[in-house]
Backbone and ligand atoms as CSV (ligand in chain L), in Angstrom:
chain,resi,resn,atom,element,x,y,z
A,1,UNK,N,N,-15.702,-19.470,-117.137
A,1,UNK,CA,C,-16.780,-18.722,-117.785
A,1,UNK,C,C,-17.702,-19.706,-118.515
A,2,UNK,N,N,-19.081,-19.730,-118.196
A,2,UNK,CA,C,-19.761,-20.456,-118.852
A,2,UNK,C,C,-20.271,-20.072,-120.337
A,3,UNK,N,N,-20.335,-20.649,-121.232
A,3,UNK,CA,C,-20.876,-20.750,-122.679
A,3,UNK,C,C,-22.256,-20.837,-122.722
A,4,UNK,N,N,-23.281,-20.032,-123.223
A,4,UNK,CA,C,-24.326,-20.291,-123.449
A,4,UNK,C,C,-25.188,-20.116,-124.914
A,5,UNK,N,N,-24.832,-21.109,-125.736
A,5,UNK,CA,C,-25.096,-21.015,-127.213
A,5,UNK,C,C,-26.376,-19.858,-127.916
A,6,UNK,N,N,-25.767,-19.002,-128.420
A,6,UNK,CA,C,-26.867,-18.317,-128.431
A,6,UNK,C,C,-28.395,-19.043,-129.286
A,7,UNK,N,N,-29.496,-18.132,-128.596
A,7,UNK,CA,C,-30.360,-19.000,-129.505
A,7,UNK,C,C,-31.152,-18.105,-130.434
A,8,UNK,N,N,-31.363,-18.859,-131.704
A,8,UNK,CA,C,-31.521,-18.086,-132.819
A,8,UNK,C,C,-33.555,-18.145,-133.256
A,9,UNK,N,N,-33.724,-19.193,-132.833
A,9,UNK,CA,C,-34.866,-19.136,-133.254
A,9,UNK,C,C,-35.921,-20.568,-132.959
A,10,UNK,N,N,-36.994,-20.689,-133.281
A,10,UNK,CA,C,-37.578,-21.873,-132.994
A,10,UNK,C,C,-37.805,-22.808,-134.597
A,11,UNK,N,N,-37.986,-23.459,-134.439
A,11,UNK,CA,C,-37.872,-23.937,-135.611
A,11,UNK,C,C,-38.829,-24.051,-136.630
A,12,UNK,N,N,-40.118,-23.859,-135.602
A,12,UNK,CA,C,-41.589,-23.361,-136.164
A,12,UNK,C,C,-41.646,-21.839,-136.688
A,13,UNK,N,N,-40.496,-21.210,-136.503
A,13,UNK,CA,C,-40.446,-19.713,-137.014
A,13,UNK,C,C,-39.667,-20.528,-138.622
A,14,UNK,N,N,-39.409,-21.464,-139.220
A,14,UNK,CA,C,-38.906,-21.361,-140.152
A,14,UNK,C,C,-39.545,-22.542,-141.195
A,15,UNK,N,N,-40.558,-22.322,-141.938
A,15,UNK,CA,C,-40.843,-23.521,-142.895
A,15,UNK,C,C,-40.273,-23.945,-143.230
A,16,UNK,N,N,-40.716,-25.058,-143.629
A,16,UNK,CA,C,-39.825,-26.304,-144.697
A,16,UNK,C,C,-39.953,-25.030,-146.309
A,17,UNK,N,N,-38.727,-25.280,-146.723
A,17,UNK,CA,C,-38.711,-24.303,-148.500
A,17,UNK,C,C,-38.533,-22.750,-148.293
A,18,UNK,N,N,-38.169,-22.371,-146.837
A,18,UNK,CA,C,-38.281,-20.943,-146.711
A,18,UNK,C,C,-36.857,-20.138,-145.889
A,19,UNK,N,N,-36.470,-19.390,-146.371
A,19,UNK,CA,C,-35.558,-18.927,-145.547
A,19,UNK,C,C,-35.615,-17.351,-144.936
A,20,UNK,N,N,-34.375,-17.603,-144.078
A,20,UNK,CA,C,-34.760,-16.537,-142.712
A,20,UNK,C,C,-33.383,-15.671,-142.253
A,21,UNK,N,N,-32.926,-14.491,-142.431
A,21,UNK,CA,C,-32.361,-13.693,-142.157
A,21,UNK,C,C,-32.710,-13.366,-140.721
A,22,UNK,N,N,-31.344,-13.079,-140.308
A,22,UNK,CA,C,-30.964,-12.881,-138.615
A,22,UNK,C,C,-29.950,-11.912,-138.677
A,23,UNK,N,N,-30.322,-10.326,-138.102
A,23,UNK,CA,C,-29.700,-9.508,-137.504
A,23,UNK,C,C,-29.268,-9.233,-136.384
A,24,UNK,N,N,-28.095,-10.018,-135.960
A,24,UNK,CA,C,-27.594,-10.386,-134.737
A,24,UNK,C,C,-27.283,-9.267,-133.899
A,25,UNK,N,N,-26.672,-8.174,-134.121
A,25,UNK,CA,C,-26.281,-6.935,-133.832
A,25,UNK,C,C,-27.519,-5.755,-134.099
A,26,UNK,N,N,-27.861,-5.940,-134.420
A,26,UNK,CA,C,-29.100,-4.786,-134.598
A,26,UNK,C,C,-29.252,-3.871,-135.616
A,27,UNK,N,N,-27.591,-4.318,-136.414
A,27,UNK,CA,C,-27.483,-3.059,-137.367
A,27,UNK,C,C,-28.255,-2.698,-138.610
A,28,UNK,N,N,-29.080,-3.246,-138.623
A,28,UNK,CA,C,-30.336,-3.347,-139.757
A,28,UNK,C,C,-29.765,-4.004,-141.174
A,29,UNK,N,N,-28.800,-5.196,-140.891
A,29,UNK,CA,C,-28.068,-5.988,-141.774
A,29,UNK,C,C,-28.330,-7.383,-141.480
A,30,UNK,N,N,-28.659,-7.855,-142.461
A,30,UNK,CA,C,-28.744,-9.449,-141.541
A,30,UNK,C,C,-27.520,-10.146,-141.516
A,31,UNK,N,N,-26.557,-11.023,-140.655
A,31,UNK,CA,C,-25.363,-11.390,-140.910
A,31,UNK,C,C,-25.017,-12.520,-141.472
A,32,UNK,N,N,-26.635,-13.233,-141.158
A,32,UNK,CA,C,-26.366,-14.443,-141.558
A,32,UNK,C,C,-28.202,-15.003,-142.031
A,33,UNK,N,N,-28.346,-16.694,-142.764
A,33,UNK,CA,C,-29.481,-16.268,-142.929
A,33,UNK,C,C,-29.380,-18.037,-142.878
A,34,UNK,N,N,-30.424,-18.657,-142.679
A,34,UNK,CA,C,-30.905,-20.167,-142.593
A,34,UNK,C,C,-31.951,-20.506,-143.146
A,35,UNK,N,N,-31.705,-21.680,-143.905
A,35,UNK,CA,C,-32.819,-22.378,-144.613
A,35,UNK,C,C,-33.429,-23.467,-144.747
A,36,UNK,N,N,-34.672,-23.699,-144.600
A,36,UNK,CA,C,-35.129,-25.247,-144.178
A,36,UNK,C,C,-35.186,-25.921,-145.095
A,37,UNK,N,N,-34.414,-27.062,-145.730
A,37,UNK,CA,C,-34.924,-27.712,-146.577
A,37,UNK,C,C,-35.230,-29.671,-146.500
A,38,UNK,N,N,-35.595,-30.188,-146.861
A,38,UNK,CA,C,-36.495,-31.477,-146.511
A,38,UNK,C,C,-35.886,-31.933,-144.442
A,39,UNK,N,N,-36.361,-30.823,-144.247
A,39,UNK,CA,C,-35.924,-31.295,-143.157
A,39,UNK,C,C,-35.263,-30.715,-142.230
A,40,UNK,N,N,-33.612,-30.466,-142.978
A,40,UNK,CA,C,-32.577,-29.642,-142.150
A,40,UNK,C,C,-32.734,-28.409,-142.448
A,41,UNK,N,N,-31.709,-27.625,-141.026
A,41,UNK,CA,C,-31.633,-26.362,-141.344
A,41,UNK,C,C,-30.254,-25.440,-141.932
A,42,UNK,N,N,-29.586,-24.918,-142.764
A,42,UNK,CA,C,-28.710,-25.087,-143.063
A,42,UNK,C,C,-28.435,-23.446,-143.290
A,43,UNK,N,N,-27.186,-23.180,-142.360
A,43,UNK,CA,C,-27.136,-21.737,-142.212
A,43,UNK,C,C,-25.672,-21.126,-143.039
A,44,UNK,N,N,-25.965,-19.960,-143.092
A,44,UNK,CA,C,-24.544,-19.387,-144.377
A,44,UNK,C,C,-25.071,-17.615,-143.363
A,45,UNK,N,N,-23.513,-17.328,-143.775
A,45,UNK,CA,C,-22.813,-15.832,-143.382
A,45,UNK,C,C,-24.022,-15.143,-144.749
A,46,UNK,N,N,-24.242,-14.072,-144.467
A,46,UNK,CA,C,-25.169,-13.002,-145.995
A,46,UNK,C,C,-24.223,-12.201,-146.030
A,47,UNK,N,N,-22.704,-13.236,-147.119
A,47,UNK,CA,C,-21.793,-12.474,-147.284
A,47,UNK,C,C,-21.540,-13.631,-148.664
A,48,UNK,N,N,-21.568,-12.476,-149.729
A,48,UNK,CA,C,-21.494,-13.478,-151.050
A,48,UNK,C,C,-19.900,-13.371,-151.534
A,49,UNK,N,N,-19.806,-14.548,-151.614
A,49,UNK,CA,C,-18.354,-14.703,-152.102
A,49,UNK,C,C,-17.542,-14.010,-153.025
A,50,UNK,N,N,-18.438,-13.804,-154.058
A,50,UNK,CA,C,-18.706,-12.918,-155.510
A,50,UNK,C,C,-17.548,-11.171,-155.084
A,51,UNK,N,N,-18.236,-11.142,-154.237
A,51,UNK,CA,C,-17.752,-9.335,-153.376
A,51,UNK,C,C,-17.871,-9.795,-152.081
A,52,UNK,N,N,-17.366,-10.540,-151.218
A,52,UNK,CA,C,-17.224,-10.565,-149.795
A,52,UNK,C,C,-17.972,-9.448,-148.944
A,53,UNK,N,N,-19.184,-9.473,-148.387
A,53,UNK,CA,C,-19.543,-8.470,-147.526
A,53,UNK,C,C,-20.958,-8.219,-148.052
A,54,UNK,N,N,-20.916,-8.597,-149.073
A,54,UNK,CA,C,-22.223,-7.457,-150.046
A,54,UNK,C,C,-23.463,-8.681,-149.676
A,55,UNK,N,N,-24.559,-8.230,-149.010
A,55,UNK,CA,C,-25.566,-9.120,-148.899
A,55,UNK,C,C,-25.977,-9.459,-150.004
A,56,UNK,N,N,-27.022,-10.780,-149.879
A,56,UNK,CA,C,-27.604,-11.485,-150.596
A,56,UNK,C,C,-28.809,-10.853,-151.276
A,57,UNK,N,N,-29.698,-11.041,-150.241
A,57,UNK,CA,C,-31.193,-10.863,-150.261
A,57,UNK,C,C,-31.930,-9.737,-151.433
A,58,UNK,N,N,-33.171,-9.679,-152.041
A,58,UNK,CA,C,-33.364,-9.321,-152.542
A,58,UNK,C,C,-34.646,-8.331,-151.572
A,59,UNK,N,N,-34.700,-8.733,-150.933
A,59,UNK,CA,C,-35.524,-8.448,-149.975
A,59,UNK,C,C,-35.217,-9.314,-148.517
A,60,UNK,N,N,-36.084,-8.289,-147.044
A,60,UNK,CA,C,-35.651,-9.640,-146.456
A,60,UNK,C,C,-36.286,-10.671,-146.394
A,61,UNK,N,N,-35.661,-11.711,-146.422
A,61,UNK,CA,C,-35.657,-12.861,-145.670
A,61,UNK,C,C,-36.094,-14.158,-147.403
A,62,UNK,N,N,-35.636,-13.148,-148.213
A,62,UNK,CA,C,-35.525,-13.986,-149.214
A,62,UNK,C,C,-34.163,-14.150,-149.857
A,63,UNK,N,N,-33.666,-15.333,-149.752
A,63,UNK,CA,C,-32.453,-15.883,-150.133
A,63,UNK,C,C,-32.528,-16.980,-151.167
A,64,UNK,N,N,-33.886,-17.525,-151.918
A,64,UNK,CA,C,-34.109,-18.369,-152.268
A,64,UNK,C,C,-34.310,-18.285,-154.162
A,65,UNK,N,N,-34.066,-18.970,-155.156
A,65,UNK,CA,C,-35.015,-18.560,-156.119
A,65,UNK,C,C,-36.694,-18.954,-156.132
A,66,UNK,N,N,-36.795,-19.066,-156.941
A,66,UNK,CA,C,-38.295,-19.354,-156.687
A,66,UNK,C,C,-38.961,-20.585,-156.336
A,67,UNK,N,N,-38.615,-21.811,-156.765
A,67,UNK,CA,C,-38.550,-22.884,-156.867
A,67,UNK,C,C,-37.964,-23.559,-155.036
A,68,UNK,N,N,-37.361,-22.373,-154.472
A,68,UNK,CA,C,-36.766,-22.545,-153.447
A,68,UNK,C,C,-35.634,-24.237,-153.479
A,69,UNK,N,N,-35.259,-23.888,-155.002
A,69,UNK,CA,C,-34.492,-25.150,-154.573
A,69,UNK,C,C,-33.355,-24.955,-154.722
A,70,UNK,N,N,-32.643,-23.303,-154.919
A,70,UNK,CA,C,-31.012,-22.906,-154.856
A,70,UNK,C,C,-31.185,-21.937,-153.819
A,71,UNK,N,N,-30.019,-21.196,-153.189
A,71,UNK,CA,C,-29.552,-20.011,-152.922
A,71,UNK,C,C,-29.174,-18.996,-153.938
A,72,UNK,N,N,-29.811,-17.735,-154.256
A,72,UNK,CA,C,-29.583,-16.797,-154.971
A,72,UNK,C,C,-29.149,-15.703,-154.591
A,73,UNK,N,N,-28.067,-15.266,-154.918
A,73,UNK,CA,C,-27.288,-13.498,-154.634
A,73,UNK,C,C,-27.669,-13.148,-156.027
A,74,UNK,N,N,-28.808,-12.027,-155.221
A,74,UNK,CA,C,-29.564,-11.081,-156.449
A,74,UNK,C,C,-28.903,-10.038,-156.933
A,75,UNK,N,N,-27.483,-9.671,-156.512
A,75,UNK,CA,C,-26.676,-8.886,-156.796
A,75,UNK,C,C,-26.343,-9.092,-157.825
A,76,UNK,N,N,-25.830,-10.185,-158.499
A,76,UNK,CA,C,-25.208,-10.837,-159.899
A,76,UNK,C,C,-25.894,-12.157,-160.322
A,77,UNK,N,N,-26.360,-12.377,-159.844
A,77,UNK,CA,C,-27.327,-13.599,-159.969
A,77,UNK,C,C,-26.719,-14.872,-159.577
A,78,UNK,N,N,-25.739,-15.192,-158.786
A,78,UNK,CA,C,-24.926,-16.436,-158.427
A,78,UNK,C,C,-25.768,-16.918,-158.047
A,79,UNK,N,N,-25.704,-18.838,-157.938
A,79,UNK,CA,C,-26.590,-19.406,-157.615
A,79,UNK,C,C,-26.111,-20.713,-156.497
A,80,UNK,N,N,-26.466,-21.280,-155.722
A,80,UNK,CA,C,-25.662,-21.918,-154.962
A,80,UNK,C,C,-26.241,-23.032,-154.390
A,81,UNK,N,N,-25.860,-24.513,-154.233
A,81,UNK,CA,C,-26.719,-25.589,-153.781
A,81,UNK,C,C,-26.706,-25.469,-151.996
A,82,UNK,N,N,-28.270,-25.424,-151.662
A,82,UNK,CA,C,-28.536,-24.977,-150.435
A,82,UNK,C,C,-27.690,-26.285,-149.618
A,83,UNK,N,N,-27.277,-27.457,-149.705
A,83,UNK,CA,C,-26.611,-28.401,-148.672
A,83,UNK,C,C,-25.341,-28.116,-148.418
A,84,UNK,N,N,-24.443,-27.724,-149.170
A,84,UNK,CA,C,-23.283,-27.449,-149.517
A,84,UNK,C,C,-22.763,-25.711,-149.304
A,85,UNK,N,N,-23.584,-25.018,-150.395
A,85,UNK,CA,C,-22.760,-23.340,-150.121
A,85,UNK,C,C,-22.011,-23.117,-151.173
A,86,UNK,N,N,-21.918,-24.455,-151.958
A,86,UNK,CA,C,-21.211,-24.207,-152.909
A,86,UNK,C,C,-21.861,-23.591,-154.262
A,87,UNK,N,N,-21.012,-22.475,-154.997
A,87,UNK,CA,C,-21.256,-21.779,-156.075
A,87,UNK,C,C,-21.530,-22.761,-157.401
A,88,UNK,N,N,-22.853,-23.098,-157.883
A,88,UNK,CA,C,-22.626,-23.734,-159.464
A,88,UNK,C,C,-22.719,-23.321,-160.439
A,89,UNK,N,N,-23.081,-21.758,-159.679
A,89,UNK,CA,C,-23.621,-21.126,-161.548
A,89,UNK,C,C,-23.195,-19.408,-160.966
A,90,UNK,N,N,-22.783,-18.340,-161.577
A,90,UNK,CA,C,-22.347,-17.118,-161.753
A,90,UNK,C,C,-20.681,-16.560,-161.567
A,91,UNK,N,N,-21.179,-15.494,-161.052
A,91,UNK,CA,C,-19.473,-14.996,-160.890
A,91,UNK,C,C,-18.546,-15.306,-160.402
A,92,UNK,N,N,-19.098,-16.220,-159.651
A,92,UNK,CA,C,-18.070,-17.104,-158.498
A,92,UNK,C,C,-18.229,-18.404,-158.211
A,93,UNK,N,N,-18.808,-19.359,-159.650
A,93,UNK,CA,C,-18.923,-20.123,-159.727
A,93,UNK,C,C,-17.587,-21.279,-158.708
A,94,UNK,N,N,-17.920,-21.902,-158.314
A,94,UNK,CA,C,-16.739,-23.114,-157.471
A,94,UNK,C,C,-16.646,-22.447,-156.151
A,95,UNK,N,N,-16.681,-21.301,-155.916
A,95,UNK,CA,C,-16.173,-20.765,-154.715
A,95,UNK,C,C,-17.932,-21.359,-153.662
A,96,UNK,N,N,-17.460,-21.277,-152.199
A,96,UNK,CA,C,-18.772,-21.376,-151.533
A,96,UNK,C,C,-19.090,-20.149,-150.613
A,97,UNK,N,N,-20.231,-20.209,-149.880
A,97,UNK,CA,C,-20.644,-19.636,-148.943
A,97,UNK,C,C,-20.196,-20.025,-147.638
A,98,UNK,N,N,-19.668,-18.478,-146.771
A,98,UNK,CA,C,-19.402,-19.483,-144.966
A,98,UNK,C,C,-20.562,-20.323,-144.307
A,99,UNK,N,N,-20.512,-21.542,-143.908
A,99,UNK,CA,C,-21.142,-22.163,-143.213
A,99,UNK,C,C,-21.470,-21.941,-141.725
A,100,UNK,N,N,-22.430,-21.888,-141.340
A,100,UNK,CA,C,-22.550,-21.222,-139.435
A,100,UNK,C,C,-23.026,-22.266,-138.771
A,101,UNK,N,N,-22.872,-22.880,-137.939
A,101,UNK,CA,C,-22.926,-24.482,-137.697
A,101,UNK,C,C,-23.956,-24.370,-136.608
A,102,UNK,N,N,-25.102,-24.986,-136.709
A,102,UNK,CA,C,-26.040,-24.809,-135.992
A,102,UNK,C,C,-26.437,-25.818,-135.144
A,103,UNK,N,N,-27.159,-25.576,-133.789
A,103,UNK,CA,C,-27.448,-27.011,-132.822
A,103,UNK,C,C,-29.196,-26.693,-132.432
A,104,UNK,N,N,-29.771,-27.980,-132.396
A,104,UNK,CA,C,-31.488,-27.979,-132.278
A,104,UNK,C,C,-31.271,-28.807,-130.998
A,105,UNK,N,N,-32.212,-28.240,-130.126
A,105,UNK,CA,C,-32.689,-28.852,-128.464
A,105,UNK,C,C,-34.009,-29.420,-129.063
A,106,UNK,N,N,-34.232,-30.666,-128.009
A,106,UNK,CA,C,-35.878,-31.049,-128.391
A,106,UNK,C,C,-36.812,-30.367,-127.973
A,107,UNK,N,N,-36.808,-29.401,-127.387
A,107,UNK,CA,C,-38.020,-28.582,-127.862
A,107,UNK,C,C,-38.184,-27.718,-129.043
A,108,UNK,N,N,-37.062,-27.768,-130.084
A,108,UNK,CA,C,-37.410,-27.407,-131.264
A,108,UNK,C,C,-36.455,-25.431,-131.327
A,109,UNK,N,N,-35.461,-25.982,-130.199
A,109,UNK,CA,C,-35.040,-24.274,-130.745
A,109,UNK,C,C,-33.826,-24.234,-131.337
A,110,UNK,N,N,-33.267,-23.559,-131.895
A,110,UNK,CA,C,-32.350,-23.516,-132.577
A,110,UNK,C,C,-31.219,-22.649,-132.302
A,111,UNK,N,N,-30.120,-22.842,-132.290
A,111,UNK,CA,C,-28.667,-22.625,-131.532
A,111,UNK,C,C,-28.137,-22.035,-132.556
A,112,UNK,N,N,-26.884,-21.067,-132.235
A,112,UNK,CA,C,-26.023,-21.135,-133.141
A,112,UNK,C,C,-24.321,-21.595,-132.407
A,113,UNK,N,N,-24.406,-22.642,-132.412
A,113,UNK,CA,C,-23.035,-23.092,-131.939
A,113,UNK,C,C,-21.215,-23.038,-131.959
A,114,UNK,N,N,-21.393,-21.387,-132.285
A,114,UNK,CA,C,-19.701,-21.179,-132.784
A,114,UNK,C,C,-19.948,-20.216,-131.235
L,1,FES,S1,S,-22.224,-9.983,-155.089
L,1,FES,FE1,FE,-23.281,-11.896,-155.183
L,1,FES,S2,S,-23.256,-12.419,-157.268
L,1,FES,FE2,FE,-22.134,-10.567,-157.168
């Protein structure tokens, strides 16, 4: 059976400082969400550690504070360093976010490689 990585997006669909929710299933949930920052793209489950399951977003396709330089679950206000996933500030401080391991082709599209 052949593998064919699904593909998530182009990479021009995602600014540098901006992030992007993906409803893989259709269920009007996003499952997971990716964010560009100096460069890379760095993807997490929109499942906060805090309450396992309970999305992030405050809206979609915002996962960011303002400054776009943490991850924020607007639920409780946890805050999280976008390279890592890891929790530095709220309810679940130390704990992290799942990581979704992503692959880029040179024409700029973007994989999700599990
Ligand atoms: S559910 Fe995310 S901080 Fe509480």
């Amino acid at each position: 059976m052949s593998h064919n990585p699904q593909r998530l997006c182009a990479i021009d669909e995602l600014p540098e400082g901006e992030s992007k929710g993906f409803d893989l299933d259709g269920d009007g949930q996003d499952e997971l969400f990716v964010v560009h920052r100096e460069g890379v793209l760095y993807a997490y489950r929109n499942s906060c550690p805090h309450q396992p399951g309970a999305p992030m977003a405050w809206r979609r396709h915002a996962y960011l504070n303002k400054e776009a330089s943490l991850i924020v679950c607007f639920a409780h206000g946890a805050q999280f360093d976008i390279e890592s996933g890891l929790c530095i500030d709220g309810p679940c401080q130390g704990a992290s976010l799942t990581a979704v391991p992503l692959s880029q082709d040179r024409d700029g599209n973007v994989y999700l490689t599990e």
